[in-house]
Backbone as a ProteinNet text record, in pm:
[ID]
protein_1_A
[PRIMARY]
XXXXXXXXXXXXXXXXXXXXXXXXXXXXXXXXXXXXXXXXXXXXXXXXXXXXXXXXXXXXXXXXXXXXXXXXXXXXXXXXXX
[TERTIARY]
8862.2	8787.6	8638.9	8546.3	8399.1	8406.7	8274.6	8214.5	8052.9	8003	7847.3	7803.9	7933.1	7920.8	7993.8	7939.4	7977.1	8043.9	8125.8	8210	8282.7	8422.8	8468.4	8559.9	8562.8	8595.7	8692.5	8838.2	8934.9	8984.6	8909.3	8904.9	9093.5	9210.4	9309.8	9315.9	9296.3	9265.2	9227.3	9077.7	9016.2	8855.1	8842.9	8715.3	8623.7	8475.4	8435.4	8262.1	8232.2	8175.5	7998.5	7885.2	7764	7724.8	7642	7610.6	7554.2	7484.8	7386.9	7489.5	7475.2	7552.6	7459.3	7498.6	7434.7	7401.5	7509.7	7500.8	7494.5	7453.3	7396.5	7256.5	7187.4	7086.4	6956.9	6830.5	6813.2	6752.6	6762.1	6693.5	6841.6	6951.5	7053.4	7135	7220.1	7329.7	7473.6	7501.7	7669.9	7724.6	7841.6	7972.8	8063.1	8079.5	8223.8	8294.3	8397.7	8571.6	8648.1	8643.5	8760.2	8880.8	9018.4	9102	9249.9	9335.8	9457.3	9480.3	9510.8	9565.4	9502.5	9389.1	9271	9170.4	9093.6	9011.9	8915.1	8858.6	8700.4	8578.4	8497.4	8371.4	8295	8172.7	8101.3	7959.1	7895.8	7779.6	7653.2	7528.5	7416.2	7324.8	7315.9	7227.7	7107.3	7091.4	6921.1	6880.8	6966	6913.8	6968.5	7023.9	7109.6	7168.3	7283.2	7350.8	7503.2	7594.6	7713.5	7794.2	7863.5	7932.8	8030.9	8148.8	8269.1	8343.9	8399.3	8460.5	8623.6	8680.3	8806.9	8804.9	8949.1	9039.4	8935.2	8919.2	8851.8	8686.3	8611.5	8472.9	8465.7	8332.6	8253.2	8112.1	8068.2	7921	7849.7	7719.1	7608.9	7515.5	7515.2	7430.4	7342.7	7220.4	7163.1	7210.8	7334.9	7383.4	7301.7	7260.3	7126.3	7022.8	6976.5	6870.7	6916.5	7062	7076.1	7240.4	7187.1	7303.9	7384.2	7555.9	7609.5	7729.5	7846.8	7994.9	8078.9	8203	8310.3	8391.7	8354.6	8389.4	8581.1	8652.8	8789.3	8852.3	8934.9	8937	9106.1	9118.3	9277.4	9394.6	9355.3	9477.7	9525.6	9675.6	9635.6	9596.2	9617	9603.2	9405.5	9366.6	9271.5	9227.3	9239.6	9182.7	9079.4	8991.1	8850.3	8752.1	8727.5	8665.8	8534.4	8500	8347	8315.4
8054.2	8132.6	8118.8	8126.3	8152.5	8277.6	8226.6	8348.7	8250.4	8404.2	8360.3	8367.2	8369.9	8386.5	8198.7	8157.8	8016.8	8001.5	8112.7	8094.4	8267.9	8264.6	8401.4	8415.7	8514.8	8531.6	8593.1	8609.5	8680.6	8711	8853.9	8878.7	8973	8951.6	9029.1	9079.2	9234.1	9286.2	9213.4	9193.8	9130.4	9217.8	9227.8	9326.1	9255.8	9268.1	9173.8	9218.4	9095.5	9135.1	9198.1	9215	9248	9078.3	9054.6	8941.2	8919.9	8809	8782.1	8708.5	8682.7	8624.2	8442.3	8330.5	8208.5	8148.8	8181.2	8083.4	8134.2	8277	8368.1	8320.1	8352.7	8342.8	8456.9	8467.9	8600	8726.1	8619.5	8707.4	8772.4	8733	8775.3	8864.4	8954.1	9038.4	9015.8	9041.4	9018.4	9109.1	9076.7	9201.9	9204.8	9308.8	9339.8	9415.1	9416.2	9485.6	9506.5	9679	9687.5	9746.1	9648	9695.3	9718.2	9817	9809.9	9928.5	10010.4	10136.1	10196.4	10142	10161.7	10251.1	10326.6	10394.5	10358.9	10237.9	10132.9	10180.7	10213.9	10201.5	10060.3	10099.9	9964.7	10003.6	9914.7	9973.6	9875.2	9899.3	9817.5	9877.7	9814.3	9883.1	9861.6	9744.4	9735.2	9885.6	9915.5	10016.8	10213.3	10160.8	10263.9	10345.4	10288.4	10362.5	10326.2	10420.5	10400.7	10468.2	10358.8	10386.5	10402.7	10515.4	10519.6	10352.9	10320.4	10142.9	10210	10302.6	10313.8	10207.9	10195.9	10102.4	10150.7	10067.4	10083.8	10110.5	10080.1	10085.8	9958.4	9908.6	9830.8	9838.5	9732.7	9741	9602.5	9628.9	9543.2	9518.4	9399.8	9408.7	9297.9	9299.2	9175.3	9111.5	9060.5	8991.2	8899.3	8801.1	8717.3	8822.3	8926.7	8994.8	9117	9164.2	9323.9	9255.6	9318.7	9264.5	9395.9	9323.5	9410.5	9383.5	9476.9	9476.2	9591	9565.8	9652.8	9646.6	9742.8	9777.2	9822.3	9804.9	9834.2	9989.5	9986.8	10115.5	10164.2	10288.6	10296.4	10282.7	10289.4	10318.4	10243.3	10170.7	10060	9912.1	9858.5	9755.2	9769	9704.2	9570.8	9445.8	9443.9	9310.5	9351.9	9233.4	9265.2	9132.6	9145.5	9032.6	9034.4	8901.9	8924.5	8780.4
12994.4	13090.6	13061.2	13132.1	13113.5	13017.7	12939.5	12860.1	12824.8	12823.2	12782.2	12627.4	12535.4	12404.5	12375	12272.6	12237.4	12153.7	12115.3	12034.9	12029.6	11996.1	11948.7	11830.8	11767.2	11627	11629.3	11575.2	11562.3	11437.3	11340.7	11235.3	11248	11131.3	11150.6	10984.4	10938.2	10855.9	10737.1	10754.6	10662.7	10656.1	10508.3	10517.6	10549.5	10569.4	10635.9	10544.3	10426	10344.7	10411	10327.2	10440.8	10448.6	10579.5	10602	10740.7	10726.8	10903.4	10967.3	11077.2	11137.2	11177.5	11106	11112.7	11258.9	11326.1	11459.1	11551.1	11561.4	11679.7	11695.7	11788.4	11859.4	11801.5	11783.3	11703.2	11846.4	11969.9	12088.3	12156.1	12146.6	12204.3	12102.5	12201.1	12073.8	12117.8	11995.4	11987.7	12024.7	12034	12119.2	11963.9	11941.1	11851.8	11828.8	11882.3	11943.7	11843.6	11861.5	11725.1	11764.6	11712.1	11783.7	11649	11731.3	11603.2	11579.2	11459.4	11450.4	11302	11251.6	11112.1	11168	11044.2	11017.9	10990.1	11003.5	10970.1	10983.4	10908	10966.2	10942.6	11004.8	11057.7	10964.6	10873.3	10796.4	10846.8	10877.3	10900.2	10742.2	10664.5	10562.5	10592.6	10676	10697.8	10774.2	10849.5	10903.1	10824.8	10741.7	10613.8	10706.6	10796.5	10895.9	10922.6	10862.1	10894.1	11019.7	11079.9	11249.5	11185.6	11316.4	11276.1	11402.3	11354.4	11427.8	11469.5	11506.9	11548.2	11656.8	11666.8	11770.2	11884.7	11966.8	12096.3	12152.1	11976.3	12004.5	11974.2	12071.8	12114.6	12055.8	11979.5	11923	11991.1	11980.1	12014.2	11910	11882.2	11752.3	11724.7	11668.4	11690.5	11555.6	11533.3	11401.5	11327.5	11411.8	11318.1	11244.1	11295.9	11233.8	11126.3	11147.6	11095.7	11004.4	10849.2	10803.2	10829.4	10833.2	10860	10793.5	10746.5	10728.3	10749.7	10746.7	10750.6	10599.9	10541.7	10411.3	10384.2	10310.6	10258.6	10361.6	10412.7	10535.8	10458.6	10436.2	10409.6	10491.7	10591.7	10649.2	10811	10825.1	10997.3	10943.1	11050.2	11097.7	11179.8	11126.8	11191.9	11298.7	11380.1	11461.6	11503	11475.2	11570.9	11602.3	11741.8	11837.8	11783.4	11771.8	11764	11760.3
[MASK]
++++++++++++++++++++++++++++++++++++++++++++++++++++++++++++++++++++++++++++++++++

C-alpha cells in the first residue's frame, strides 16, 4: 500500500534500548503504535519525560533529534509499529 514513511518497523516484545533514530529525516516525525496487552512506558530523557505507551497510543516524535526508549515493562505482550 502507499505510505509516506520509507520504511516500517515491527518491534514484538523487545525493550527498546535509548537511541536516535539513523534513517529518519531530522525535519519530519515519526509515527509509533503501541499495540498488545503490556504496561510500557515510553521515556524521552532529552526532554526528562516519561509517557504512559498502553496498547492503543500513538506518538509523534522527532526520532533523529530526541533520544528515546521503552524500558523492561512487567506485564503483556508488546508489538509496536514504528
Amino acid at each position: 500500500w502507499p505510505s509516506i514513511y520509507v520504511s516500517i518497523d515491527v518491534i514484538v516484545n523487545q525493550e527498546t534500548p535509548p537511541h536516535l533514530d539513523k534513517v529518519s529525516a531530522p525535519s519530519l516525525l515519526d509515527l509509533l503504535v503501541s499495540l498488545g496487552t503490556h504496561d510500557a512506558q515510553f521515556h524521552i530523557p532529552d526532554l526528562g519525560s516519561i509517557f504512559g505507551y498502553q496498547p492503543g497510543t500513538m506518538i509523534y516524535l522527532a526520532g533523529k533529534l530526541l533520544c528515546h526508549s521503552v524500558p523492561k515493562w512487567e506485564d503483556g505482550e508488546r508489538i509496536a509499529l514504528a
